[in-house]
The first five atom37 places (N, CA, C, CB, O) and aatype in JSON, in Angstrom:
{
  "aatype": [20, 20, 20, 20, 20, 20, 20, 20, 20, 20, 20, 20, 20, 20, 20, 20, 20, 20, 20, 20, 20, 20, 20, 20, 20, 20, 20, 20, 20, 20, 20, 20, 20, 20, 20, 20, 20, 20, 20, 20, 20, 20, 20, 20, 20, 20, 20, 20, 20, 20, 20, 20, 20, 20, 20, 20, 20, 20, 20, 20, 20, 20, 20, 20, 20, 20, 20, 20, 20, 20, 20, 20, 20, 20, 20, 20, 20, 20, 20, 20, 20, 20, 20, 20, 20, 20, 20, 20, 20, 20, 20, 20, 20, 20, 20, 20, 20, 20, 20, 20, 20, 20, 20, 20, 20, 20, 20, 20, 20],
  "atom_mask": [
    [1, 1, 1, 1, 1],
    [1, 1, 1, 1, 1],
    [1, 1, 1, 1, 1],
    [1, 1, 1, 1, 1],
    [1, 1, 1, 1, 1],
    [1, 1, 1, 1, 1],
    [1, 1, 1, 1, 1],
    [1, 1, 1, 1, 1],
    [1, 1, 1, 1, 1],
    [1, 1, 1, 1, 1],
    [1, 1, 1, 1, 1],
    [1, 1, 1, 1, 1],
    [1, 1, 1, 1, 1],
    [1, 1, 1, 1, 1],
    [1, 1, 1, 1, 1],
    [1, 1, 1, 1, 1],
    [1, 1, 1, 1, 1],
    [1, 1, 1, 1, 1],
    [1, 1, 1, 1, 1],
    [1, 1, 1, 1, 1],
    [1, 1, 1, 1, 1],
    [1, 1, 1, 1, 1],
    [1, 1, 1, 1, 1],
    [1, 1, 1, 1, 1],
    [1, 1, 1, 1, 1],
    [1, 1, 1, 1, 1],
    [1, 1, 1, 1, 1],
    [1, 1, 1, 1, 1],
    [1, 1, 1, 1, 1],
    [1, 1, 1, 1, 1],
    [1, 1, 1, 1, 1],
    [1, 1, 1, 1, 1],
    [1, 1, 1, 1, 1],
    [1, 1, 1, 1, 1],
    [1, 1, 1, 1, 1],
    [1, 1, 1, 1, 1],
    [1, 1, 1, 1, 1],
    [1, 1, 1, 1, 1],
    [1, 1, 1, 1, 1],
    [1, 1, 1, 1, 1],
    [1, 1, 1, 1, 1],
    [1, 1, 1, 1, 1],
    [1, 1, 1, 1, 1],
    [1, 1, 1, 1, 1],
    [1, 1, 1, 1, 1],
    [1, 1, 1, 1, 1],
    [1, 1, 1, 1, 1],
    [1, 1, 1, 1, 1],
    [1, 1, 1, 1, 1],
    [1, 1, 1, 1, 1],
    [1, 1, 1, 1, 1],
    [1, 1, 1, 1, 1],
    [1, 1, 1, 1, 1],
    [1, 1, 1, 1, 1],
    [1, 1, 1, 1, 1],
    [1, 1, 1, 1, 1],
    [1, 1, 1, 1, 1],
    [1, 1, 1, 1, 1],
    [1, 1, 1, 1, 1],
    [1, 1, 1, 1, 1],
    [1, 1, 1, 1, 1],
    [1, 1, 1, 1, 1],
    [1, 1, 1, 1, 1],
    [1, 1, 1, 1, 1],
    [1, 1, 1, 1, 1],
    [1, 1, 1, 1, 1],
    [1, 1, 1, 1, 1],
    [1, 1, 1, 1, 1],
    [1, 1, 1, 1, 1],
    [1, 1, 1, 1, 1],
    [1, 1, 1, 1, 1],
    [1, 1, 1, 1, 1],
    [1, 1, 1, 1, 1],
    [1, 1, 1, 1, 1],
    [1, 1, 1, 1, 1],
    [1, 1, 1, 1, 1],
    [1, 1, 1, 1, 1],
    [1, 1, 1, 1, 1],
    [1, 1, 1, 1, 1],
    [1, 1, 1, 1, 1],
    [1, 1, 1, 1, 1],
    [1, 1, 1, 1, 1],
    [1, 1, 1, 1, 1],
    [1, 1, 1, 1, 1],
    [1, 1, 1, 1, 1],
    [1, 1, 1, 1, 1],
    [1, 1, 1, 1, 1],
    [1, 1, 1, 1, 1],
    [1, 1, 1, 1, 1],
    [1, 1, 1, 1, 1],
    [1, 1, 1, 1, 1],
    [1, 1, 1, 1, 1],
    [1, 1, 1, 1, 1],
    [1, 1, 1, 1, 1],
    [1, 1, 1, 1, 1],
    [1, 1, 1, 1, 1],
    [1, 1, 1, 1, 1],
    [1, 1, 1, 1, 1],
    [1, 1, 1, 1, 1],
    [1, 1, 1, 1, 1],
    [1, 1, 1, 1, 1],
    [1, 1, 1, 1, 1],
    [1, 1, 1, 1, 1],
    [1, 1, 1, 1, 1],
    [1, 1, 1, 1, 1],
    [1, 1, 1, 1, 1],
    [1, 1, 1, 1, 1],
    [1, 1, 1, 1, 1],
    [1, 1, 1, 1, 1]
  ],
  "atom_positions": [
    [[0.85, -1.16, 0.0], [0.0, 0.0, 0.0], [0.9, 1.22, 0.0], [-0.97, 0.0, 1.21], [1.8, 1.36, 0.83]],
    [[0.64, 2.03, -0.88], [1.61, 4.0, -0.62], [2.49, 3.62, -1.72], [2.89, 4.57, 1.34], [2.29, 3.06, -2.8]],
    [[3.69, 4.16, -1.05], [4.93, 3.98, -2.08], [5.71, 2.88, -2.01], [5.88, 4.99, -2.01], [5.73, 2.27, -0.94]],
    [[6.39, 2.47, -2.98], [7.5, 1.72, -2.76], [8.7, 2.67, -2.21], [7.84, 0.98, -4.06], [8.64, 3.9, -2.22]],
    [[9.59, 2.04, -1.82], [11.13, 2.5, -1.09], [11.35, 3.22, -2.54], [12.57, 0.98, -0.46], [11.54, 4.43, -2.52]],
    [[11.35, 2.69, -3.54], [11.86, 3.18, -4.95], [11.26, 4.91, -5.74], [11.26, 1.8, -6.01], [11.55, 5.96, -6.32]],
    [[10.5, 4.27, -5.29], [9.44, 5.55, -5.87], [9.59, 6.7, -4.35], [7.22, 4.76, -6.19], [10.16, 7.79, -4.43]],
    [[9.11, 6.29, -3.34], [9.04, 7.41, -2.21], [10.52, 8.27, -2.55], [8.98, 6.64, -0.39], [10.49, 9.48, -2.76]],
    [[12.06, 7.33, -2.57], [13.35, 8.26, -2.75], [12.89, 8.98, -4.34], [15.13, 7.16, -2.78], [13.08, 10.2, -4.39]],
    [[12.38, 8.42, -5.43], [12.04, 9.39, -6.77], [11.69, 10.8, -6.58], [10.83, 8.86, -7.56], [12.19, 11.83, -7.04]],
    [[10.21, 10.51, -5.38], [9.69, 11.46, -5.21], [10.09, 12.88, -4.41], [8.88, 10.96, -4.89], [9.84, 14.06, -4.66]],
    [[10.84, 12.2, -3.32], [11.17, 12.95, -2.32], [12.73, 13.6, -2.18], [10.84, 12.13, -1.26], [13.25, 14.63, -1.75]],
    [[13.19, 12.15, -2.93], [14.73, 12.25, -2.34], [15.36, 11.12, -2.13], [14.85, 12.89, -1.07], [14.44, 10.33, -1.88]],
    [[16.78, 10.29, -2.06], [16.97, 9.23, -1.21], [17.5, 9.71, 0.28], [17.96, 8.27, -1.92], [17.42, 9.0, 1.29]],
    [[17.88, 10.61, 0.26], [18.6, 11.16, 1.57], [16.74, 11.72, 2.43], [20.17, 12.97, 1.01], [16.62, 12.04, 3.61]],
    [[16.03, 11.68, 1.82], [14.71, 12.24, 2.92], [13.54, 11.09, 2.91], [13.86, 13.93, 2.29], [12.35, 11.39, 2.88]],
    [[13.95, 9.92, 2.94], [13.28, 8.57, 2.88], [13.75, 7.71, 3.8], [13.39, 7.92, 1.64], [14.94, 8.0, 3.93]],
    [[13.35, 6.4, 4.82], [13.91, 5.89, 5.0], [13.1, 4.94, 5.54], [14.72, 6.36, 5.35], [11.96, 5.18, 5.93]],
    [[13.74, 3.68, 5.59], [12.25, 2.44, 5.86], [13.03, 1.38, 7.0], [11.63, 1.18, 3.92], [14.08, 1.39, 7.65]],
    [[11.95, 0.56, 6.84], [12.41, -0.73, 8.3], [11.36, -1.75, 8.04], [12.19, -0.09, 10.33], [10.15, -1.74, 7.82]],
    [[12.46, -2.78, 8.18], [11.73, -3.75, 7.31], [11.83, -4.95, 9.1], [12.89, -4.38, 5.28], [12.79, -5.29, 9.78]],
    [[10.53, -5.18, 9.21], [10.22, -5.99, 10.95], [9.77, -7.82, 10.14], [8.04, -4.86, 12.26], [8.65, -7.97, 9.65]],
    [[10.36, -8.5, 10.14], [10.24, -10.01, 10.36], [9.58, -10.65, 10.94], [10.96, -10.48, 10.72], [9.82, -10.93, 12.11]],
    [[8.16, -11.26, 10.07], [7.45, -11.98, 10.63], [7.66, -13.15, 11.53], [6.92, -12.2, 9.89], [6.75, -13.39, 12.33]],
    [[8.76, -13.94, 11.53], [9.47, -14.82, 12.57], [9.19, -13.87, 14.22], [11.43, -14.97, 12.01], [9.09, -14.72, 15.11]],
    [[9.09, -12.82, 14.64], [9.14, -12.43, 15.63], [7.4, -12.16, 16.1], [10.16, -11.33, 15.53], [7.04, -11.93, 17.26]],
    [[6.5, -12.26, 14.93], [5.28, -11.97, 15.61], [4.7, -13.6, 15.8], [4.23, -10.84, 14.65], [4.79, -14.52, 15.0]],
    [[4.11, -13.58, 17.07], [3.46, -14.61, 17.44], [2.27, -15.37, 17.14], [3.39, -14.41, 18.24], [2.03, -16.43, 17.72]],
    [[1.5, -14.89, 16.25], [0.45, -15.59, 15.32], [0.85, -16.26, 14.28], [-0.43, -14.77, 14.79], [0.34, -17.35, 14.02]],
    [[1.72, -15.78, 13.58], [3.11, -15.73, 12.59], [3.75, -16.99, 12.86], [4.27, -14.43, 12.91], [3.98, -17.8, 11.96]],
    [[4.04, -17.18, 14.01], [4.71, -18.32, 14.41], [3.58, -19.82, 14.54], [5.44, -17.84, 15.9], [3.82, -20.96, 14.14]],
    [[2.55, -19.4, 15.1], [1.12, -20.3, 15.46], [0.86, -20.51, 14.07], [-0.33, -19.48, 16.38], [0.39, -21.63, 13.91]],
    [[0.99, -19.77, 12.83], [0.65, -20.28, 11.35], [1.48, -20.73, 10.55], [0.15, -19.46, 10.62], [1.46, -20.86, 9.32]],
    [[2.92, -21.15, 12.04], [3.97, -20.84, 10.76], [4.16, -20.83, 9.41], [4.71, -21.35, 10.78], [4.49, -21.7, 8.6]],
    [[3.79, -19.2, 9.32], [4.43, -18.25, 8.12], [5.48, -17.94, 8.42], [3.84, -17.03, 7.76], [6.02, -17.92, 9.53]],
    [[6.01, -17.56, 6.96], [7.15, -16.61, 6.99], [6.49, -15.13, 6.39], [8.51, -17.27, 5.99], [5.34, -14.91, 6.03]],
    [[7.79, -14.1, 6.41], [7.88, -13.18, 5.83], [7.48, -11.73, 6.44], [7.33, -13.54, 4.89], [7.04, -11.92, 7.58]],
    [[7.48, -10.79, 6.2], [7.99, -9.15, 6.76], [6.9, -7.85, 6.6], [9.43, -8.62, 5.73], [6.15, -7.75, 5.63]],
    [[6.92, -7.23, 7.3], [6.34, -5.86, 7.53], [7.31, -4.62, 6.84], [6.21, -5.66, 9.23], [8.27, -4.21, 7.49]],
    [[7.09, -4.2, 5.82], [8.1, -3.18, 5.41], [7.32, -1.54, 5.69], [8.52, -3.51, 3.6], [6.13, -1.32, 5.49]],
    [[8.17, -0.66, 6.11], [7.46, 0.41, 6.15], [8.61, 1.85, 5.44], [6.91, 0.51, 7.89], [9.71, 2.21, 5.87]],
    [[7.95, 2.29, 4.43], [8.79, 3.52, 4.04], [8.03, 4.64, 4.28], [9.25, 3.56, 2.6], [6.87, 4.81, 3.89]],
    [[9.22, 6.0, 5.43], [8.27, 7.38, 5.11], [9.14, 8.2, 5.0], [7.2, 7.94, 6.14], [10.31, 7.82, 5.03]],
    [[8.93, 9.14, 4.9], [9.72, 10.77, 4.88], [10.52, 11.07, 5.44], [9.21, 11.81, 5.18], [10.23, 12.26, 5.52]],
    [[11.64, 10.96, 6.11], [13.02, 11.73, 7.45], [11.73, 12.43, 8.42], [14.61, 13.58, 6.55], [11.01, 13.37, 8.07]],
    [[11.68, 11.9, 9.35], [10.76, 12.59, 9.83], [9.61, 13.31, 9.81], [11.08, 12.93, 10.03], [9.3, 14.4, 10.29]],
    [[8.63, 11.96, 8.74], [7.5, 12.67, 8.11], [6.79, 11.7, 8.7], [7.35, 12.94, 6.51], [6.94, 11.24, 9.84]],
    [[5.61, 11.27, 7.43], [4.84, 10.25, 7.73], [5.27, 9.14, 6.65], [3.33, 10.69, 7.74], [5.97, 9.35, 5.65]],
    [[4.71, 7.91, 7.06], [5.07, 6.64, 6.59], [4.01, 6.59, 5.32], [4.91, 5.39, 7.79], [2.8, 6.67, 5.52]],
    [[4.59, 6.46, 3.95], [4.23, 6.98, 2.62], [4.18, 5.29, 1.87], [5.6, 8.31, 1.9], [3.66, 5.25, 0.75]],
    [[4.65, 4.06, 2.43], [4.01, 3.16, 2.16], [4.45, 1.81, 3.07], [4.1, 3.11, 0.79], [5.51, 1.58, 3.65]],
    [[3.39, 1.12, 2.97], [3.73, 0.01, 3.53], [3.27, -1.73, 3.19], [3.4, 0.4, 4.67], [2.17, -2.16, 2.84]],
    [[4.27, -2.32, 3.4], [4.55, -3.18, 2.41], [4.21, -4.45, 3.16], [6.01, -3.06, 1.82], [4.48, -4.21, 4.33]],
    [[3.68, -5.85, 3.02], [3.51, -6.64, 4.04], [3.48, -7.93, 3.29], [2.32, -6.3, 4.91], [2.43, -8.09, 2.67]],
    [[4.6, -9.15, 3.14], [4.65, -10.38, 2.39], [4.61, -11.25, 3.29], [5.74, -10.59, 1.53], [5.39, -11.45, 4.22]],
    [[3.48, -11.87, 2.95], [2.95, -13.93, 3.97], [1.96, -13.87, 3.42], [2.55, -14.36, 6.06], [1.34, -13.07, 2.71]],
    [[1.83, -15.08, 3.92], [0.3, -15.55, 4.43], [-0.62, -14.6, 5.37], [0.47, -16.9, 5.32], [-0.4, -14.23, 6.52]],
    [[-1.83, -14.27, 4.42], [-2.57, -13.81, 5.84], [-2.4, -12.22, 5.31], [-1.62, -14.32, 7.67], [-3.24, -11.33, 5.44]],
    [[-1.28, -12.11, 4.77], [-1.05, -10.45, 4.35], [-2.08, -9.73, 4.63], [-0.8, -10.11, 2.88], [-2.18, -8.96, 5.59]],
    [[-3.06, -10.01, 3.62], [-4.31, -9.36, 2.97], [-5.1, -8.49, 4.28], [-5.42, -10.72, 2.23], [-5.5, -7.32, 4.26]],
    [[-5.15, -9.31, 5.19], [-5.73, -8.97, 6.44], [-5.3, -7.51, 6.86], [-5.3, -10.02, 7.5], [-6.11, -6.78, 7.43]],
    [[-4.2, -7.15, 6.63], [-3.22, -6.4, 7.15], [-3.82, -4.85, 6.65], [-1.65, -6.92, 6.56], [-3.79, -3.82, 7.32]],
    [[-4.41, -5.02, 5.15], [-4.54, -4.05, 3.67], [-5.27, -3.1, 4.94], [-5.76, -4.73, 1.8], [-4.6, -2.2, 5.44]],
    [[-6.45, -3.32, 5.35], [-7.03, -1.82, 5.71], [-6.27, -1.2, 6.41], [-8.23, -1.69, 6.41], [-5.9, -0.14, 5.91]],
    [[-5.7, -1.55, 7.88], [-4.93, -0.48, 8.52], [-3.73, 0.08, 7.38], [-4.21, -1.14, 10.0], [-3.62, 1.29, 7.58]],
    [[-3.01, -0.27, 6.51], [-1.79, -0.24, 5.94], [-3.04, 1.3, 5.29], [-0.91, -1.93, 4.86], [-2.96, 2.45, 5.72]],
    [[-3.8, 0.96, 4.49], [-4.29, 2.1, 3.85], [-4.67, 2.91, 5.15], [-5.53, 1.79, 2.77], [-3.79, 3.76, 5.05]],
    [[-5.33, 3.24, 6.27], [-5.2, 3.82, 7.07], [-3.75, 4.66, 7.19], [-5.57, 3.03, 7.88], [-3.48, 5.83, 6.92]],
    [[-3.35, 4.13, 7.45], [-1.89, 4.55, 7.91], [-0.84, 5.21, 6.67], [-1.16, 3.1, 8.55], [0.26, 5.7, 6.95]],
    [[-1.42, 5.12, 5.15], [-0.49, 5.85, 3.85], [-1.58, 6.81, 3.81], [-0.08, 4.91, 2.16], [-1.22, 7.96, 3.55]],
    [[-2.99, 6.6, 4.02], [-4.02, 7.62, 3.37], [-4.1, 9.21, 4.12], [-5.6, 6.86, 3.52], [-4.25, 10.32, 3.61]],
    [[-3.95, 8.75, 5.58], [-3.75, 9.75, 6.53], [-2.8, 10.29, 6.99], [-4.13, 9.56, 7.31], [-2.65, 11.03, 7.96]],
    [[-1.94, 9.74, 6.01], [-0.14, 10.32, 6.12], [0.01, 10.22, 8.09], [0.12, 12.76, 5.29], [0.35, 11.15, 8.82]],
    [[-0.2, 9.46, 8.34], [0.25, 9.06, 9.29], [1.68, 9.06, 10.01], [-0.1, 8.22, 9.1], [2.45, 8.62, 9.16]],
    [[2.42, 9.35, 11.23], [3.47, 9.14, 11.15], [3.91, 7.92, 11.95], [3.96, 10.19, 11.37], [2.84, 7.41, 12.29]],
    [[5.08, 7.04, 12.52], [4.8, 5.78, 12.99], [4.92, 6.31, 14.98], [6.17, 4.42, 12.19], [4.9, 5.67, 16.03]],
    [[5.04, 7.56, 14.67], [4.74, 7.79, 16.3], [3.17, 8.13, 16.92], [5.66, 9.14, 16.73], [2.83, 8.13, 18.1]],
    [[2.17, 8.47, 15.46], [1.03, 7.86, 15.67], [0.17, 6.72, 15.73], [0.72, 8.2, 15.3], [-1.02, 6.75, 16.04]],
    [[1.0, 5.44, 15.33], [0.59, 4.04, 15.37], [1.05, 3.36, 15.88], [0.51, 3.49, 14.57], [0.66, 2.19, 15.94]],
    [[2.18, 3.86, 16.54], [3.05, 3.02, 17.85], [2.1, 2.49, 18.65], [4.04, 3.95, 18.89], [1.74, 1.31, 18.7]],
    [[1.56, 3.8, 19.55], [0.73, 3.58, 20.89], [-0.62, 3.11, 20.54], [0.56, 4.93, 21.78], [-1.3, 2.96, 21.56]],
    [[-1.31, 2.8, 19.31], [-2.2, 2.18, 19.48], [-2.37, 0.5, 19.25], [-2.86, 2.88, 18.9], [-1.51, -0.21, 18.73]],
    [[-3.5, 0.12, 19.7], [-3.71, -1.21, 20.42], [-3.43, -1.83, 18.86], [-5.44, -1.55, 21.39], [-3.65, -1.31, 17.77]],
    [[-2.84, -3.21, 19.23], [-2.62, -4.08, 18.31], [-2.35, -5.46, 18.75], [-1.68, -3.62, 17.59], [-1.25, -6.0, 18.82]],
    [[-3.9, -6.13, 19.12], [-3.92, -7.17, 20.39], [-2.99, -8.63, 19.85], [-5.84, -7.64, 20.84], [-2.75, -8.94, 18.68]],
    [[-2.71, -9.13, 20.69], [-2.1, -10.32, 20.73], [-3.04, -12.09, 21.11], [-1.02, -9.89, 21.82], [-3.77, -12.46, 22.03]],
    [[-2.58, -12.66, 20.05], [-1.49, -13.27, 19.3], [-2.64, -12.47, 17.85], [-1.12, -15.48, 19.55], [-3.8, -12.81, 17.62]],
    [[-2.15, -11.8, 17.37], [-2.46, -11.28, 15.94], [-1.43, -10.69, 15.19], [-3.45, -10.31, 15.95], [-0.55, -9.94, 15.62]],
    [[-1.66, -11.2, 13.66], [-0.86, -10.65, 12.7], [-0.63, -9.1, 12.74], [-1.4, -11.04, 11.48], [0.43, -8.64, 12.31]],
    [[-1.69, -8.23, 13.28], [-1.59, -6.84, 13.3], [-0.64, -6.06, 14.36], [-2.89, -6.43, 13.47], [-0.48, -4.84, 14.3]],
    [[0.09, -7.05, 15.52], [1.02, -7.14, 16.17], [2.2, -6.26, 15.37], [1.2, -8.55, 16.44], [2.73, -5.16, 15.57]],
    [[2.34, -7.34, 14.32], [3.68, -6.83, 13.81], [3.36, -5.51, 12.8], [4.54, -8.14, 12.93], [4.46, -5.02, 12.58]],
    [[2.71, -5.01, 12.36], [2.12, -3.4, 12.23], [2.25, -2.69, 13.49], [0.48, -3.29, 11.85], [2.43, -1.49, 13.29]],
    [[2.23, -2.92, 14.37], [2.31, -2.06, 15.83], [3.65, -2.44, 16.19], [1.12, -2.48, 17.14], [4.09, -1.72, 17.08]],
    [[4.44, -3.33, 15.82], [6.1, -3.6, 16.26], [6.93, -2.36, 15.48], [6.79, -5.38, 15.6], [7.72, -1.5, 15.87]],
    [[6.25, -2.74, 13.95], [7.35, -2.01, 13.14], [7.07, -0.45, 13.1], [7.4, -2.58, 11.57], [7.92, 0.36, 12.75]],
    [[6.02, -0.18, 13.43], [5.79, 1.44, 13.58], [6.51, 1.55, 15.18], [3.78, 2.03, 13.5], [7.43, 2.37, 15.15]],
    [[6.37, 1.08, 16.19], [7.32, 1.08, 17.43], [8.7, 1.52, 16.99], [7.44, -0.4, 18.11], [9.18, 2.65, 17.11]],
    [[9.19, 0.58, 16.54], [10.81, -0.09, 15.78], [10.96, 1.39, 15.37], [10.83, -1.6, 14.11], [11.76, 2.21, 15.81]],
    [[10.0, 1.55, 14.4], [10.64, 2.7, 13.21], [10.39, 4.53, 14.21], [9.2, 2.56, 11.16], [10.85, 5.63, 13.88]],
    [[9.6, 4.21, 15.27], [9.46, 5.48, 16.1], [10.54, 5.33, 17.39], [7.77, 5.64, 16.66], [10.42, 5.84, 18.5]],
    [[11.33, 4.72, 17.03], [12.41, 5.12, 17.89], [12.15, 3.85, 19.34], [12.19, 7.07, 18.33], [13.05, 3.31, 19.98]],
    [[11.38, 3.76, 19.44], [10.94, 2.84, 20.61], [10.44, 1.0, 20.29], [9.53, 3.74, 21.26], [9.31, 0.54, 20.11]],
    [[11.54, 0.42, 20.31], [10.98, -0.83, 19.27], [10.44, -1.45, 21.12], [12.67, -2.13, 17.87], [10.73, -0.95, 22.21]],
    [[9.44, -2.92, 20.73], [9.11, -3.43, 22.14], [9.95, -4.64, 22.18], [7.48, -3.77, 22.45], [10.43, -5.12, 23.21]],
    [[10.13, -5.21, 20.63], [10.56, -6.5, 20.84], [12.31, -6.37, 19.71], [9.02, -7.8, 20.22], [12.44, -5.71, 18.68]],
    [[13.16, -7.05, 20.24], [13.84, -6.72, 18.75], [14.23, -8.32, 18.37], [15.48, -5.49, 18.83], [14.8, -9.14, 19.1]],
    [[13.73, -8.51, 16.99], [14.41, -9.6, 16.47], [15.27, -9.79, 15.37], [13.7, -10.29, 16.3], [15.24, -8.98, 14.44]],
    [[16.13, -10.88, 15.37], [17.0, -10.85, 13.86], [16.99, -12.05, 13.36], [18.56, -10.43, 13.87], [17.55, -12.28, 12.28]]
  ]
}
């Protein structure tokens, strides 16, 4: 959903872009289905998060908040603090906006 990493640096810049890519191995529903695969998020140097990217199983689920969150130019220090209950795939949407706002909860590699 938004931009790609490719297109957001076209648009903006590469030096005023920058993304974080969170690993589904670390969210816990993720693990209960074992899936694989990642939460990508690209936004502005201190803007809002301009797209976001989400590959597994189950993805699809993910689509409305992701459009939430590119449509309302959102930034990830507005989607940190909200609820993103557990064991759910939407976990790791609330990790990687954490992660990418400076305050990650969990860190995995």
């Amino acid at each position: 959903m938004g931009l790609s990493q490719a297109a957001a640096e076209a648009e903006y810049g590469a030096d005023q872009v920058e993304s974080l890519t969170y690993d589904l191995a670390g969210n816990g529903k993720s693990q209960i289905l074992r899936t694989q695969g990642f939460v990508k998020l690209v936004r502005r140097r201190e803007g809002p998060v301009v797209g976001v990217h989400v590959v597994g199983a189950r993805a699809g689920e993910l689509i409305g908040e992701a459009q939430l969150i590119t449509s309302w130019e959102a930034h990830a220090e507005d989607v940190a603090p909200l609820v993103h209950a557990h064991p759910t795939q939407h976990e790791a949407l609330g990790e990687a906006h954490m992660a990418l706002a400076g305050k990650p909860l969990h860190a995995h590699t």
